[in-house]
N, C-alpha and C positions, 0 to 999 in steps of 0.2 A: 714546514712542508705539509702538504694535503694529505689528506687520510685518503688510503687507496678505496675504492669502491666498497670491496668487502668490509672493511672496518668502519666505513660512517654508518654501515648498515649495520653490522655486529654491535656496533652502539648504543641506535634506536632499537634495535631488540632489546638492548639489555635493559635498556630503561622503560619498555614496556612492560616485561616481566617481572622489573620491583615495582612498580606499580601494581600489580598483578590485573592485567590490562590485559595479558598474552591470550590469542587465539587459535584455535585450530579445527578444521573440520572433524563433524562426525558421519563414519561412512556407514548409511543406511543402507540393509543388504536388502531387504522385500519391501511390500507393497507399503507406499509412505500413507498408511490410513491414521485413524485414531489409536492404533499401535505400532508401534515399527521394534527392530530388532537393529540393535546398535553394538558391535563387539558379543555377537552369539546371546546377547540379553535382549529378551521382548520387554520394554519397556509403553506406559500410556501416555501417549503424545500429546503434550500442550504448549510446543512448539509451534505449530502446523496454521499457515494462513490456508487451510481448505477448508473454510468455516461449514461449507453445506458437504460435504467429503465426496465431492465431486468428482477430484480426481482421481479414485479408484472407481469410479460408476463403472457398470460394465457396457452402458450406450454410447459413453464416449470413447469408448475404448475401441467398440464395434465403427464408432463411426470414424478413427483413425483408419482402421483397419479396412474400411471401403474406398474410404478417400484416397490414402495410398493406393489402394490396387486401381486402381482410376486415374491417378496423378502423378505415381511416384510421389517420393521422398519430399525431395528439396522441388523449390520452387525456382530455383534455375538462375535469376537477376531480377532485378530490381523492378518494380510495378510499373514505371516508364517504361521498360523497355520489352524482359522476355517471362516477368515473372508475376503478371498479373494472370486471376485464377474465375472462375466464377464465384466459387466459395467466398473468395476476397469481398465481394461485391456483398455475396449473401452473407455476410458476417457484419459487415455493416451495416447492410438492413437491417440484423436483429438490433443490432446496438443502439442506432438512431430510433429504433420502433421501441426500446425501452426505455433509453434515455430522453423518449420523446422531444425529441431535436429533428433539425428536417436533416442533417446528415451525418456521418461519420466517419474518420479513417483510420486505418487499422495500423499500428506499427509490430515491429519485431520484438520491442518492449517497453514497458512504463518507462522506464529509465528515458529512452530513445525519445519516447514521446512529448518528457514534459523536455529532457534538454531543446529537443531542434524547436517546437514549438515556440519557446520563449525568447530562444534565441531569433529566430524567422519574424516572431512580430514587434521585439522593441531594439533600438538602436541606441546611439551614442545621446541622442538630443531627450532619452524618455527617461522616465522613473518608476523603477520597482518597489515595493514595499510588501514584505513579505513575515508571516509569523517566525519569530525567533526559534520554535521547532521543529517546522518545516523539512519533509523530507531531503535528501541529500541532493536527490535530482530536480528538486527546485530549485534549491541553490545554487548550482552547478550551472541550471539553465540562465537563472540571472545573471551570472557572471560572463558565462560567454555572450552573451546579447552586448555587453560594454556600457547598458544602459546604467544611472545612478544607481546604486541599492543600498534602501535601508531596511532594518528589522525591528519590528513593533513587538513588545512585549508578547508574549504566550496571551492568544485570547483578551486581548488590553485592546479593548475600540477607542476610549480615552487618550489610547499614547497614538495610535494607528491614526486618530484623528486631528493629534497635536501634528506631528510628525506632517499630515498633508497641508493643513495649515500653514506651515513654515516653510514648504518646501512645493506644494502643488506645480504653483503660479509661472517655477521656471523651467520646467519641462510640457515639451511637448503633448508626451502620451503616457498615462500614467497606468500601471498595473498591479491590482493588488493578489497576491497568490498566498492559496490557504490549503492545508492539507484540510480534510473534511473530517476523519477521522483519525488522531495521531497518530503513527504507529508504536509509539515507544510509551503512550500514558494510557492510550483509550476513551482518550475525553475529545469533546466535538466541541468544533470553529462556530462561533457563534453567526450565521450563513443570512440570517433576517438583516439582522444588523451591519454586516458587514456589504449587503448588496446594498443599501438605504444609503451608507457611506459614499461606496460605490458611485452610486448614481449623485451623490451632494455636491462633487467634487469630481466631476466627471473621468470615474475611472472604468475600467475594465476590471471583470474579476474573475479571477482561473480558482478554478478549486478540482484536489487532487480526489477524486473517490475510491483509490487505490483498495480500500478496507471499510470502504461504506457499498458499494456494490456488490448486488444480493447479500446485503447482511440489514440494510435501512432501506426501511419505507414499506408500504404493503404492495407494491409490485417487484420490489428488490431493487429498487434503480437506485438508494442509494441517501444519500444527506440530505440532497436537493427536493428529492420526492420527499422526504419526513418531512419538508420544513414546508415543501406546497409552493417551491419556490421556481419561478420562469421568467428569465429577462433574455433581450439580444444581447447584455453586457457581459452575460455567464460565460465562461466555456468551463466544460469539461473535459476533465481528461481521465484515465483510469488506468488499470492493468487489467488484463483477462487470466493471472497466475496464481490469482488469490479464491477468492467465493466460486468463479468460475471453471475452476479446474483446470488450466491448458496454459499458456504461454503468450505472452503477445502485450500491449498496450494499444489506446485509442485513445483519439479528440472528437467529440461531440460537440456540435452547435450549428452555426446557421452554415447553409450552402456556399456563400461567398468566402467563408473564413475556410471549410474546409477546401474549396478550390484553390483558394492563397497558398494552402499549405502542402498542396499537389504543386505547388510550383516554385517553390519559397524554402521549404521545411528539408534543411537538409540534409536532418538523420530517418527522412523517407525517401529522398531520393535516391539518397547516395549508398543505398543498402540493399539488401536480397530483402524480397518478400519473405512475411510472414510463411514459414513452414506450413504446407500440404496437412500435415497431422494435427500440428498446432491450431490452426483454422477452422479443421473440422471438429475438433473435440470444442474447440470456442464455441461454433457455432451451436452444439447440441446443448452446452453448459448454460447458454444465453437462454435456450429455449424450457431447459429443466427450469432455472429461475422464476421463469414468468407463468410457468403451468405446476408448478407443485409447492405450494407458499406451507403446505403442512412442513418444509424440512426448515425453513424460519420458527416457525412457532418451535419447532423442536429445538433449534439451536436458541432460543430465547428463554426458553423455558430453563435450559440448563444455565444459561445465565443469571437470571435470577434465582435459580435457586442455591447457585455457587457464592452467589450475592450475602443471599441469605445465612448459608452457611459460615460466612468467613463472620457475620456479624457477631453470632451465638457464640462465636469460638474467639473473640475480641481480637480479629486481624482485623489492622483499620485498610482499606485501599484506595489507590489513588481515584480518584474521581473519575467515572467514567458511565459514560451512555452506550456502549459499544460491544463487542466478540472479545476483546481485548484489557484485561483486569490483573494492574501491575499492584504487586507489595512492595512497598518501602524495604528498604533494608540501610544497616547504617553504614557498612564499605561493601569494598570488594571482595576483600574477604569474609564477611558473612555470608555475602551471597553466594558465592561458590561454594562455603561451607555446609550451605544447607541446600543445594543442588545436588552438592554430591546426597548429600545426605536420603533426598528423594529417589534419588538416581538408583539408590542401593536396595529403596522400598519401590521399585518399578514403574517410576513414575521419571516422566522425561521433560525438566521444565530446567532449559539454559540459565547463569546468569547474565543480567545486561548489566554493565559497567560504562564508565567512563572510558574514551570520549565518546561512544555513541549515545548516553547519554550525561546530564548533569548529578546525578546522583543514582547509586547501586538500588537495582530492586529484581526481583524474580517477575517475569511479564510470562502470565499465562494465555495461550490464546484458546477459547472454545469453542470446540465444534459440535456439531449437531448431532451426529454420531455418539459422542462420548455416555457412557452409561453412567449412571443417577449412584450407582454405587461406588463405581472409581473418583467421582466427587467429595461422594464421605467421604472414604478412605484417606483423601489426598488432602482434606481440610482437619481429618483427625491426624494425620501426621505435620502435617503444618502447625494446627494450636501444640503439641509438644514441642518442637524444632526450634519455632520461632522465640527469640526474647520477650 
């Protein structure tokens, strides 16, 4: 007989938690800056994709605060119909004015953005090929699309190009998608090489800047701007909830792709516009980016010197050009063991585990905000902690 609902569930719980795999939110009471207060404990946040600490600004906050009293709340229905805004408009302007694309369009969220996207441009007769660590909502988007999908090694152009070789020739339209920035390592898609590919074997190429946007480049646009790189075969796509402070996702690139996608793309159509508040704090966040490049060098600066720190102190890290700088660890349970452990010296760094990743490690993220002294502290608790 079938196990009743409750019990196939009761199951996969139990087998996540001898794994020690179990998760559960934690409820942050104030303001989510480079401190937060977790359970009556202020703890120093190296959780936090606000790499430039945008989202406690007080101009975005002012500029919710207008936009609402102007727009109300919610945006009412969908961009087709009752819920397109001016802001909508000027939100993209900044983006396509940063991302130096001739246009862009704005979703409800990354997630939203790369699923309908991927699905909207390939079908049954095309072929995906995508990095084997790859966000979740790339993946997701290749699967609903129904096009072929393979996965090329982590950063392997070798396999990425054995792999089109063998397989180019019988599909259609071929698309190759690349996070820019990992989010789970902090190491970057090799973006030269893989447009060159690209173009060898006539493909398309989507890259995610989820966590390169205002964190890379010297205007903050992101992988693409560090590498100096512009073709029609780009697109981009991104989130505006990370570097930006605010909520939302977007596709950048040529005019006719983003009209396709006004027509085509159907987690934009078929959804409420981008939130009134959302929008506007996007927009003001787009504009900090591109007029205040001092709060990069500051979020850089703590990067290398956390860098530096972790080397004097022989923590080795995973490799990484990026905000984002994981330590190895050898399970689950050390890394929780020494999460708690920080957690207790007031210091606030999750551990990642499997299945979100392939092997346990503490993934710090750095903001620009964070004080040069919480650094020490957290890399002299670390060289004792760690094995």
């Amino acid at each position: 007989m079938n196990d009743s609902l409750g019990q196939h569930l009761q199951k996969s719980l139990s087998t996540i938690k001898k794994a020690r795999w179990y998760r559960q939110e934690q409820k942050i009471t104030d303001l989510s800056g480079y401190t937060i207060t977790i359970d009556g404990e202020q703890l120093i946040n190296f959780a936090s994709n606000d790499y430039l600490g945008l989202a406690t600004d007080i101009r975005l906050k002012q500029a919710v605060i207008e936009a609402t009293e102007r727009y109300g709340n919610g945006s009412t229905g969908s961009r087709l119909l009752s819920g397109h805004r001016t802001l909508h408009d000027d939100l993209e302007g900044a983006i396509a004015s940063l991302k130096q694309t001739p246009k862009a369009l704005v979703f409800s969220s990354g997630y939203l953005a790369n699923l309908g996207t991927i699905s909207a441009l390939m079908g049954k007769k095309d072929l995906i090929l995508g990095d084997e660590y790859n966000h979740s909502s790339l993946k997701n988007g290749a699967k609903l699309s129904q096009a072929s999908i393979l996965e090329y090694q982590h950063l392997n152009c070798e396999d990425l190009v054995d792999k089109l070789n063998k397989n180019r020739a019988n599909h259609r339209h071929c698309l190759i998608i690349t996070d820019s920035v990992f989010s789970m390592d902090g190491d970057i898609a090799p973006l030269p090489e893989l447009l060159d590919i690209a173009q060898k074997f006539d493909c398309w190429l989507m890259v995610d800047e989820a966590h390169g946007t205002g964190v890379m480049g010297k205007q903050g646009a992101g992988c693409l701007e560090h590498f100096g790189l512009k073709n029609e075969r780009i697109i981009q796509i991104g989130t505006l909830s990370k570097a930006v402070g605010s909520l939302g996702g977007y596709v950048a690139g040529s005019e006719i792709l983003i009209d396709f996608l006004r027509n085509r793309c159907p987690t934009w159509i078929y959804t409420t516009a981008l939130s009134i508040p959302d929008t506007a704090a996007a927009l003001t966040g787009i504009h900090i980016i591109r007029t205040e490049a001092h709060r990069r060098h500051n979020l850089w600066t703590n990067i290398n010197l956390l860098k530096k720190l972790c080397n004097q102190a022989n923590l080795t890290l995973l490799p990484s050009d990026s905000a984002i700088l994981c330590l190895p660890l050898k399970d689950a349970s050390e890394a929780l063991f020494i999460s708690s452990k920080l957690r207790d010296n007031g210091f606030y760094i999750p551990a990642i585990r499997p299945p979100t990743v392939p092997t346990s490690r503490l993934r710090l993220s750095i903001m620009a905000t964070h004080n040069i002294s919480d650094l020490q502290k957290l890399i002299g608790i670390l060289g004792k902690s760690c094995p």
